[in-house]
BAPA-390624 format. One record per residue (C-alpha): x, y, z. Coordinates in steps of 0.02 Angstrom, whole numbers, padded with zeros to 5 digits, always signed. Layout:
N
XYZ...
//
This chain:
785
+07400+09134+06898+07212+09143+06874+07218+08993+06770+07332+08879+06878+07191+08897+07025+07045+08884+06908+07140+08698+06851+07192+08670+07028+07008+08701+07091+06974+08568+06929+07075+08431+07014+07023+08449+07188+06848+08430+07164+06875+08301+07010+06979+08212+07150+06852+08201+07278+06705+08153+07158+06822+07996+07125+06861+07951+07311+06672+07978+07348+06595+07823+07365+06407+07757+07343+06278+07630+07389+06190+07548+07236+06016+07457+07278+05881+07398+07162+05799+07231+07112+05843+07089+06982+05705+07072+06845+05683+06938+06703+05668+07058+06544+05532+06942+06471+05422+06940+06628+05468+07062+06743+05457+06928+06876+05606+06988+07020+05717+06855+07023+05759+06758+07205+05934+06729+07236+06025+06809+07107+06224+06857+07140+06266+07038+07115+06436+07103+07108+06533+07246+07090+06663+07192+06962+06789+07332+07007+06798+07296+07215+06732+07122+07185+06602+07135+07338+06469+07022+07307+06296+07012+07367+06110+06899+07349+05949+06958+07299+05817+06930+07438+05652+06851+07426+05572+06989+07327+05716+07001+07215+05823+07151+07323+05983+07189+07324+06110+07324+07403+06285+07343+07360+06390+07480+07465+06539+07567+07469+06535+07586+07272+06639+07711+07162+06603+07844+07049+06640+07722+06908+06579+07539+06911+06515+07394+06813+06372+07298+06915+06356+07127+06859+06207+07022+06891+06230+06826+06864+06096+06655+06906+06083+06507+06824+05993+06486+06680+06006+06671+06648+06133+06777+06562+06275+06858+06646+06215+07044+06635+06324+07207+06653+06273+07377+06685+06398+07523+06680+06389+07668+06806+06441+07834+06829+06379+07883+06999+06350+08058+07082+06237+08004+07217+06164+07827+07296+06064+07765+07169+05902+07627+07138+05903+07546+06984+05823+07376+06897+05934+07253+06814+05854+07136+06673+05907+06985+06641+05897+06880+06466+05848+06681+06480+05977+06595+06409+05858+06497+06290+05822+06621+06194+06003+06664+06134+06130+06573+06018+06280+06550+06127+06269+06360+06212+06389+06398+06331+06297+06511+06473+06419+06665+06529+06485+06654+06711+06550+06771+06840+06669+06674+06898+06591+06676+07099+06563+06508+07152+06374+06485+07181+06345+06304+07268+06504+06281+07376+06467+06432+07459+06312+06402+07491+06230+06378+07677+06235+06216+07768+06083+06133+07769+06011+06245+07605+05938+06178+07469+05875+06302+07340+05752+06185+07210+05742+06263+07024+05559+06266+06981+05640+06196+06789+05704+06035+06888+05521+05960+06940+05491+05928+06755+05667+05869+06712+05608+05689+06851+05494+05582+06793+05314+05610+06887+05155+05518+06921+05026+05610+06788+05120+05791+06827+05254+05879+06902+05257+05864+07093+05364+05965+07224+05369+05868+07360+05405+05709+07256+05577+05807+07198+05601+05852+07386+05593+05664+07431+05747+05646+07338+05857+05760+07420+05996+05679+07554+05916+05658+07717+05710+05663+07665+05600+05527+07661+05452+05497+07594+05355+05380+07701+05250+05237+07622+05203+05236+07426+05064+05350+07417+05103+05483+07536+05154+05661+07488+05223+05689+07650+05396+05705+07684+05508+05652+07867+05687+05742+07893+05806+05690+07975+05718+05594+08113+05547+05704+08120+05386+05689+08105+05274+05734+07942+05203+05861+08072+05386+05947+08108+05390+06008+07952+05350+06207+07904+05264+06222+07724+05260+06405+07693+05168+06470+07526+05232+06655+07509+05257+06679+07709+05110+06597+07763+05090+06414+07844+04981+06271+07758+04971+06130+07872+04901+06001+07749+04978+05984+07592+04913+05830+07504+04785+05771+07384+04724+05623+07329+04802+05542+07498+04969+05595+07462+04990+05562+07287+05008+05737+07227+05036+05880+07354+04938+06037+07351+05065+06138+07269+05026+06201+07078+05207+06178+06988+05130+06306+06854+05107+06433+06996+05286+06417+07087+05426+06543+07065+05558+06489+07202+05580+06345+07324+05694+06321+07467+05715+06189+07577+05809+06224+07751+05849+06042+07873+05964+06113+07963+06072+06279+08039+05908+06367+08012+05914+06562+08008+05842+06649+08176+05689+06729+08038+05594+06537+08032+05528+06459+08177+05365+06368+08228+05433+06188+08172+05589+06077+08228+05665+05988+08090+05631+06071+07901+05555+06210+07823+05487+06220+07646+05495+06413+07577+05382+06417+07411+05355+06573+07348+05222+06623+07197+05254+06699+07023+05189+06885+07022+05121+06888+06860+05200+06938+06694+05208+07131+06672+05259+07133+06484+05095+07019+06414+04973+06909+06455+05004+06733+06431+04919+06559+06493+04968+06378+06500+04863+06223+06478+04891+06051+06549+04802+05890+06500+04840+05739+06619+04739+05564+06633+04709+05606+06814+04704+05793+06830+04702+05939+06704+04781+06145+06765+04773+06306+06689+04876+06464+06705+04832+06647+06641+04944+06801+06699+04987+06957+06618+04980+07166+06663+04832+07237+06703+04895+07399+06711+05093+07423+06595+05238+07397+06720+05115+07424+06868+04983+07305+06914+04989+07119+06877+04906+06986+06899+04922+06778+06918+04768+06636+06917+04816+06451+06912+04674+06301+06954+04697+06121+06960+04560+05986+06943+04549+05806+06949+04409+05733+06855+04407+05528+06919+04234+05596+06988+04189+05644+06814+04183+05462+06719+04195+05356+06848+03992+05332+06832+04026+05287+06664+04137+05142+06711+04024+05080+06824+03871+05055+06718+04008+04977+06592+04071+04857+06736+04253+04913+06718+04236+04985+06906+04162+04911+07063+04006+04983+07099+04070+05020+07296+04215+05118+07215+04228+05292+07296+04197+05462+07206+04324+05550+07211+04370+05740+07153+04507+05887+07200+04557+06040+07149+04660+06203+07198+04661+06391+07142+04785+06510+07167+04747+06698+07134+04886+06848+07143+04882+07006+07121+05038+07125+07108+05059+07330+07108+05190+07430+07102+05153+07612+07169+05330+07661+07145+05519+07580+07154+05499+07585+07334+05338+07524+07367+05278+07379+07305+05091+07273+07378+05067+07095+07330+04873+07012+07370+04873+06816+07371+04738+06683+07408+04748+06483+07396+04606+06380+07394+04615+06182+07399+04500+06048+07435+04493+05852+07419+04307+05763+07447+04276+05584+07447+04116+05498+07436+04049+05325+07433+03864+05300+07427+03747+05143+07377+03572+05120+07387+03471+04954+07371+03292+04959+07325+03160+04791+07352+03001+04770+07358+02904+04685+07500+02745+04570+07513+02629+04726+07518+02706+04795+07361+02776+04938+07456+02951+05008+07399+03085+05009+07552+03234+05093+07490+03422+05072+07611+03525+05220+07577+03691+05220+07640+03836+05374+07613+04011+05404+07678+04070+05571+07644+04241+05656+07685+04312+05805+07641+04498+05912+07694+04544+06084+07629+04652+06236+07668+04614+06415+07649+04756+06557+07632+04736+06742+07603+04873+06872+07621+04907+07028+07572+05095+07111+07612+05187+07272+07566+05347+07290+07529+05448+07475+07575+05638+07493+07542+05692+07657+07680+05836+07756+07617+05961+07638+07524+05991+07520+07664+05831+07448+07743+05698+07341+07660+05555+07303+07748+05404+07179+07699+05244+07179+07835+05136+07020+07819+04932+07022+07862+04880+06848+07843+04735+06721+07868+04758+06511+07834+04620+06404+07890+04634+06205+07879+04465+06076+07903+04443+05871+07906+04277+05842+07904+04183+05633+07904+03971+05614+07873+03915+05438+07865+03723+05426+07854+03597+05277+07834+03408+05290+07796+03286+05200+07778+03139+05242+07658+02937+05151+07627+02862+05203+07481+02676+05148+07478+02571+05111+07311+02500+05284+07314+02680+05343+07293+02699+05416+07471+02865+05413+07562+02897+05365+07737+03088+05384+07812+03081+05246+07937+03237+05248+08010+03393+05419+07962+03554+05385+08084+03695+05511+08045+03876+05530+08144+04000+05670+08087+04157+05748+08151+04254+05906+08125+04415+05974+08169+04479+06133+08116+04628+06243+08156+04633+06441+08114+04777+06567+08108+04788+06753+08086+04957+06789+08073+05046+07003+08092+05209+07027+08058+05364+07137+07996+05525+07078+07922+05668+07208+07905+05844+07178+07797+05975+07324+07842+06116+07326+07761+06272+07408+07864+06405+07346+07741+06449+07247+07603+06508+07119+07743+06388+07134+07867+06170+07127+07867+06074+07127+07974+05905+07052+07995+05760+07079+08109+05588+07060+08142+05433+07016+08242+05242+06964+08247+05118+06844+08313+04987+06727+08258+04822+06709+08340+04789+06528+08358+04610+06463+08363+04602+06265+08393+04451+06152+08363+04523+05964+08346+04357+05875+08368+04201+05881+08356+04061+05740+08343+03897+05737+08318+03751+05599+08308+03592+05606+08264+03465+05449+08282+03276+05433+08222+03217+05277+08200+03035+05269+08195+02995+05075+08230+03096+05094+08399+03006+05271+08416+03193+05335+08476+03256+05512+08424+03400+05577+08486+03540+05716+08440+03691+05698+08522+03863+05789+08514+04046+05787+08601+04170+05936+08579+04319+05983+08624+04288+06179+08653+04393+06297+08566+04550+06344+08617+04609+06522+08574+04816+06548+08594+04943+06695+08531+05115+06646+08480+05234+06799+08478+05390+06805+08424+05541+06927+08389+05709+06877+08290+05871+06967+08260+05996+06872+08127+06177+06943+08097+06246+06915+07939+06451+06922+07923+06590+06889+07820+06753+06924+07889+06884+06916+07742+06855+06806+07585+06854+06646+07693+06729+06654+07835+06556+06710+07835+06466+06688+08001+06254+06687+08022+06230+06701+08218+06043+06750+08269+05936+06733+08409+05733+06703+08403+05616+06718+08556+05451+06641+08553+05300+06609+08674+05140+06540+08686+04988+06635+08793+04838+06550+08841+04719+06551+08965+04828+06650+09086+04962+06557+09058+05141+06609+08955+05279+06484+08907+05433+06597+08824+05572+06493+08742+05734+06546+08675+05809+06493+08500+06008+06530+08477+06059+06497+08310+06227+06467+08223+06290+06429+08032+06475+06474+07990+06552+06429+07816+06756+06426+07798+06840+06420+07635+06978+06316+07625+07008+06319+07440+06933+06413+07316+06833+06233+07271+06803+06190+07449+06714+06262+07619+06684+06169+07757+06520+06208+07872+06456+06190+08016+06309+06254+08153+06183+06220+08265+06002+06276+08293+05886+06277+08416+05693+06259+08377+05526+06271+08466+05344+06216+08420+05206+06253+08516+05084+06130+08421+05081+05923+08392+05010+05827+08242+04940+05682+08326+04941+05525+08204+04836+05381+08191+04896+05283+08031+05052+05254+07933+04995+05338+07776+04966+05548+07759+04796+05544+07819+04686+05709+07852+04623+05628+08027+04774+05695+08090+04730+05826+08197+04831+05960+08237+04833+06018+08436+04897+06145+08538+05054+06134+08686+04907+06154+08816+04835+06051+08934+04974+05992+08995+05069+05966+08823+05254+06044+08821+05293+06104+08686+05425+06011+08569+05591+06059+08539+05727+06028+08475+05940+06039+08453+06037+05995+08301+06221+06014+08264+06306+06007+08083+06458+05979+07992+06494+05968+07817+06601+05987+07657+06568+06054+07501+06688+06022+07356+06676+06101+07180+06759+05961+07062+06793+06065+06924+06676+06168+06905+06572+05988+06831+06497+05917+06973+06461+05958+07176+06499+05858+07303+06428+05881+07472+06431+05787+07632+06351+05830+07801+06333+05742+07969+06220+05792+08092+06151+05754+08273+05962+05779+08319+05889+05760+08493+05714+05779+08505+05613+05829+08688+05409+05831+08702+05397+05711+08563+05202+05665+08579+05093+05511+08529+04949+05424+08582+04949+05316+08738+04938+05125+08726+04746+05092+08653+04705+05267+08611+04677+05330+08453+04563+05477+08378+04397+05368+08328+04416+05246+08464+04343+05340+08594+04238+05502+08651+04396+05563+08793+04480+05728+08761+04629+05708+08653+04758+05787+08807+04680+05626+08905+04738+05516+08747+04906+05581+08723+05104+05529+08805+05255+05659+08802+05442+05583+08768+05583+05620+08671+05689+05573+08505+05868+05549+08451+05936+05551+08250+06081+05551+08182+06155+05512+08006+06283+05567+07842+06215+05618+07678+06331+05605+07541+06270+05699+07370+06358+05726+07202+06272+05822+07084+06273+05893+06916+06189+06030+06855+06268+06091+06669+06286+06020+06497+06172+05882+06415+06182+05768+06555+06114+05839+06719+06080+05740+06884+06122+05663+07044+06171+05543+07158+06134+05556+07335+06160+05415+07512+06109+05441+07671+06140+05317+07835+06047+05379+07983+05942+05294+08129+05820+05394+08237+05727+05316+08380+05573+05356+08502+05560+05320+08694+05413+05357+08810+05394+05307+08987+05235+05229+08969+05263+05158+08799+05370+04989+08766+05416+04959+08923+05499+05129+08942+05636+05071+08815+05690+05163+08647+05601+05099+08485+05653+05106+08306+05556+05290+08251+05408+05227+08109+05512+05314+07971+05681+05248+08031+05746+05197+07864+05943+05126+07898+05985+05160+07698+05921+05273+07585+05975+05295+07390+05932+05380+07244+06003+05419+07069+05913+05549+06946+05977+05573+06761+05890+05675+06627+05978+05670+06462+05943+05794+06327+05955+05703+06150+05916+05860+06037+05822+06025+06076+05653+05958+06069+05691+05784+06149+05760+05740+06311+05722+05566+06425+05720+05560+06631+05738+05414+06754+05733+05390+06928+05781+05265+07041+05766+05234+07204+05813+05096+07355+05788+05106+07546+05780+04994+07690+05615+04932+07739+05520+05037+07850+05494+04950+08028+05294+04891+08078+05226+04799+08227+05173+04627+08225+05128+04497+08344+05242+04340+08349+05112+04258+08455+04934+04219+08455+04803+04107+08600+04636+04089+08657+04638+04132+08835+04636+03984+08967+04488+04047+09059+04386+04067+08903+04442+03876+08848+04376+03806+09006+04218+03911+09009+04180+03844+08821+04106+03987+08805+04045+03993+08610+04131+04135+08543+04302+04115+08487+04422+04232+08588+04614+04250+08512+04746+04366+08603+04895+04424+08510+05059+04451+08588+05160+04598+08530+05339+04598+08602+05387+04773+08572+05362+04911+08433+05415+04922+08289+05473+04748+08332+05496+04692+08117+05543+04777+07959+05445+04782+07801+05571+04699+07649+05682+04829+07543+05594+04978+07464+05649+05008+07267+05566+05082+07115+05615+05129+06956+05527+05302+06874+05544+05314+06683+05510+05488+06580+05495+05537+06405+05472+05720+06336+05438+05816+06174+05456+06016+06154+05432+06100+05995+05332+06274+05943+05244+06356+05831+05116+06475+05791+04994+06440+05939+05143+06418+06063+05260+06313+06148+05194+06132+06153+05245+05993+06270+05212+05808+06276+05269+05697+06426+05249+05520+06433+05288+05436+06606+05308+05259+06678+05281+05243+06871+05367+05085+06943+05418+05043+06767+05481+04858+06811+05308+04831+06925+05397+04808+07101+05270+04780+07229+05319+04870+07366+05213+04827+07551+05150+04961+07626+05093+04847+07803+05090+04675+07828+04998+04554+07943+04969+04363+07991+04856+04282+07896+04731+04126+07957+04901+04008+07911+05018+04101+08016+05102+04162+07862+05138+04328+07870+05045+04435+07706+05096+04596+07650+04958+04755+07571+05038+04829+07405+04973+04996+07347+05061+05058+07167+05076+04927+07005+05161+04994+06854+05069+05153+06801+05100+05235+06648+05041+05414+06608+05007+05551+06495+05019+05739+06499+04997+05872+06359+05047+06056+06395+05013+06215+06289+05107+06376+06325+05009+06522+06237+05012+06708+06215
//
């Protein structure tokens, strides 16, 4: 009897360990680098609940047996399964194995469906695809973004990037949760982001989640490597135009790491050279940039976790000339003349990162990003005498500044109720400070016995922006999932509060097993406007602040697309969308930032915008051929009440047709060969289609030559088709000293000019301005460790 309860006791309590059920949580690591991995699937392969590693790499999985296999999958990665034999919720780490480093070709799948399911207006960017395109000297991420369905690039040259109907200012670049607001060098032929310094990239142009705000039609989410914790290892890269270096490794074993990239162009360096060889004009400009970005990670314990990161970039541009004679008195008189200008941002950050229990994650953000545009242009005027002594005659100097400052608090949380249900939450504000403009002249001229020092701001304008987010995460069954949130935002300054709502919406609905359709709709405020002054990415586009009697803009969109998994070979998504845009702003008739001295809210005109379009997109991601194909048709238009007659106008970037085709084909392991092609409509311009001299000036003869040019209405002409084709050849091999690479690249490899403006010439013939011939390039890189 004593032994039947003994084994009955046995199965009772062997029964309820089995029925007991767990919550697994933990973090996805590459086993080579210990870099946490963003958006890797995790599943439990018995119950088949799935779930997605976050930003830093975290994951919780509830509602877990005793027994289970946990199985960890992302491409380019091996499937990974860990075994389990749970008596309590537990943490752990799963490593994952690059698939280039094993023998099988074929790369091990779970099964889950990874694209079709993913959300509508989503675009997740593998840092290995920006060398797989051919690029302009080096690998560029926003030249890969300008290929996606629904961006476009603006005119050759520019780095910046218009979606679906916006502005280049609409746009929210975020490097590891902080905001850069100008992201180009060299005029916008590379963009300030260091490809050797990326981890993860996400692009969001539509449905966006209730945790982003501050912009209205796209946000760019680029996130830094950490630093390898296993070794230390660097990377070299020789260009024509620019040169970068990486170094990372542990500082302290599986605790402390750290991460330093830097990027230089050199023009600056030999262009003197050329000059005195007469290869360059002597007028040419000087011309140097260069970024650094610094990281360092520690890990106090597998809860805690403190990342430190600063950015650094600067471009400078200078032209000078000096002419030397000498008079009748044998005296030395010397003209000096220099035009100097010079844009840069600033970021520093540091945030922590605390996991509560086995079902919250929290990150808290302390953050500083600091953007200046500064111009100098100075003349002067030197005597030398015969007993060497030096007069300055005449020394006129005008500058301008504008400058725009952010501190930025804030706390992110990620609580996970169920398997089928997250929630996320948050709040913070940034402390805005505001400087667009600030001149300054200064006047001695010695002959006229004048001195003067004059200067015009625009004071400082200090503003908060709070905010506070909640985002509910559902799926209900194996077909629908359901992202619903709600963001409220504000702007206080100078007594004054303006509080906005932002209702969000993204729901995905699996019809097959290869096919979901989507659909959503967001609402999104921004409480600042990037006042342009040119058609090309220039830094004289100030940034300024919905005061003075700006509204802030805003804006609704509504989606709908499909996404259809054609055996299990290539994706094919389509999406239509609707954008209306209210508080678009842009300068008056005749105003402009240089033209005159009158406060920029004096300069500026409110109105709104309307887009709408398709983007079609098949792509291919697997086997020796990779690639894409991707169409979009849209239209997006202007209209302000005291612009064009109050009537709508084609938007600058309104580009009717857009298409682009990408191929990269890999002929053995160390070869492969990339092209790129791409074809849109003309962008429109405004022209006059008449020109006279005034009747009242005829009959006056007066002796100067007066013409007045009649513009009809803007935008009124289109520039001819834009098309290019990008050519790419790379080399791979490795031996003792590391991992070599060798890329050799053809920019506009059949030489299409492609006009950037156009204008009447003395003939009445109308002339076009070109801007990129055929360039070839050259880049060496050396992986070592």
């Amino acid at each position: 009897m004593l032994k039947f309860k003994a084994l009955l006791f046995f199965l009772i309590i062997s029964q309820s360990i089995h029925s007991q059920r767990f919550t697994v949580s933990g973090y996805v690591e590459d086993i080579n680098t210990g870099e946490r991995i963003i958006g890797a699937y995790v599943i439990d392969s018995l119950s088949k609940n799935v779930t997605q590693t976050n930003n830093f790499g975290f994951f919780i999985l509830k509602n877990i047996g005793s027994k289970s296999a946990i199985q960890a999958t992302y491409m380019g990665l091996k499937l990974k399964t860990i075994k389990l034999s749970l008596l309590h919720d537990t943490l752990i780490t799963i490593h994952m194995q690059p698939v280039m480093e094993l023998k099988e070709v074929v790369v091990t799948s779970s099964g889950y469906n990874h694209n079709v399911n993913t959300q509508l207006g989503l675009t997740t960017i593998p840092v290995k695809q920006l060398t797989s395109i051919p690029a302009l000297g080096e690998s560029d991420l926003l030249k890969s973004i300008q290929s996606q369905p629904g961006i476009k690039g603006g005119v050759e040259g520019s780095a910046g990037i218009f979606v679906r109907g916006g502005s280049t200012g609409e746009n929210l670049f975020m490097l590891d949760d902080v905001p850069m607001y100008n992201v180009s060098h060299l005029y916008g032929f590379f963009s300030a982001f260091n490809s050797s310094a990326i981890k993860d990239i996400k692009l969001l142009k539509g449905c966006f989640p209730a945790r982003y705000g501050g912009r209205v039609s796209s946000v760019i989410d680029v996130r830094s490597r950490d630093g390898n914790s296993k070794l230390v290892k660097g990377e070299i890269s020789l260009g024509i135009i620019s040169s970068r270096f990486t170094i990372e490794g542990p500082l302290v074993s599986d605790k402390t790491t750290f991460m330093v990239s830097g990027r230089r162009s050199y023009f600056d360096l030999y262009a003197g050279t050329l000059k005195n060889m007469s290869l360059l004009d002597k007028e040419f400009p000087g011309y140097y940039f260069y970024d650094l970005n610094a990281r360092l990670t520690h890990t106090f314990s597998q809860k805690n976790k403190v990342f430190i990161s600063f950015y650094m970039g600067k471009d400078n541009i200078q032209n000078k000339n000096e002419i030397m004679v000498t008079d009748a008195n044998s005296e030395e008189v010397s003209d000096y003349y220099s035009e100097t200008s010079g844009w840069g941002n600033f970021i520093g950050s540091l945030r922590w990162n605390h996991t509560f229990g086995n079902s919250l994650f929290a990150n808290s953000t302390f953050a500083y990003t600091r953007y200046n545009y500064f111009t100098l242009s100075q003349y002067r005027n030197t005597r030398t005498d015969s007993a060497f002594i030096s007069t300055v005659l005449k020394d006129y100097s005008a500058s301008y500044n504008s400058d725009i400052s952010d501190i930025i608090i804030k706390s992110d949380f990620d609580y996970s109720i169920s398997n089928n249900h997250k929630l996320l939450f948050g709040a913070g504000n940034t402390f805005h400070s505001f400087n667009p403009a600030k001149n300054v002249y200064r006047m001695s001229d010695k002959e006229l016995n004048v001195k003067a020092d004059t200067s015009f701001t625009d004071y400082t304008l200090y503003a908060c922006e709070p905010f506070l987010y909640i985002e509910d995460e559902i799926n209900a069954g194996q077909k629908l999932s359901i992202n619903t949130g709600l963001r409220v935002s504000g702007l206080i300054s100078e007594n004054k509060f303006s509080l906005n709502a932002e209702p969000r919406l993204s729901t995905n609905y699996k019809i097959f097993p290869q096919m979901v359709i989507k659909t959503g709709y967001s609402r999104m405020v921004q409480y600042m406007h990037l006042l342009t002054s040119s058609g090309l990415n220039m830094p004289t586009d100030i940034w300024v602040p919905a005061l003075k009697g700006l509204k802030p803009l805003k804006s609704d969109q509504i989606n709908l697309g499909v996404a259809f998994d054609w055996d299990k070979k290539a994706l094919l998504s389509i999406e239509v969308y609707q954008k209306w845009l209210f508080n678009t702003t842009d300068y008056r008739n005749g105003s402009s930032l240089l033209i005159d001295l009158s406060p920029w809210y004096e300069k500026t005109t409110q109105g709104r915008g309307n887009a709408k379009g398709i983007e079609v997109s098949v792509e291919k991601q697997e086997g020796s051929l990779i690639g894409s194909i991707n169409y979009t048709l849209s239209t997006a238009t202007r209209e302000y009440f005291d612009l064009n007659n109050s009537k709508p106008f084609p938007f600058k970037y309104d580009r009717l047709h857009d298409f682009n085709i990408s191929a990269n084909y890999k002929i053995s392991k160390k070869w492969d060969v990339s092209a790129l092609w791409t074809y849109g409509t003309g962008y429109p311009v405004t022209i006059p289609i008449e020109k006279y001299s005034p009747a009242l000036i005829v009959f006056a003869n007066v002796g100067q030559h007066y013409i007045v040019y009649y513009y009809p209405s803007i935008n009124n002409y289109r520039l001819s088709a834009y098309h290019r084709l990008d050519l790419g050849l790379h080399f791979k091999t490795q031996n003792r000293m590391g991992e070599h690479a060798l890329s050799i690249d053809i920019f506009n490899a059949y030489n299409r000019k492609n006009p950037i403006n156009m204008y009447f010439w003395n003939n009445y013939s109308l002339k076009y301005n070109y801007l990129l011939p055929i360039i070839p390039s050259i880049t060496y890189i050396l992986k070592f460790k």
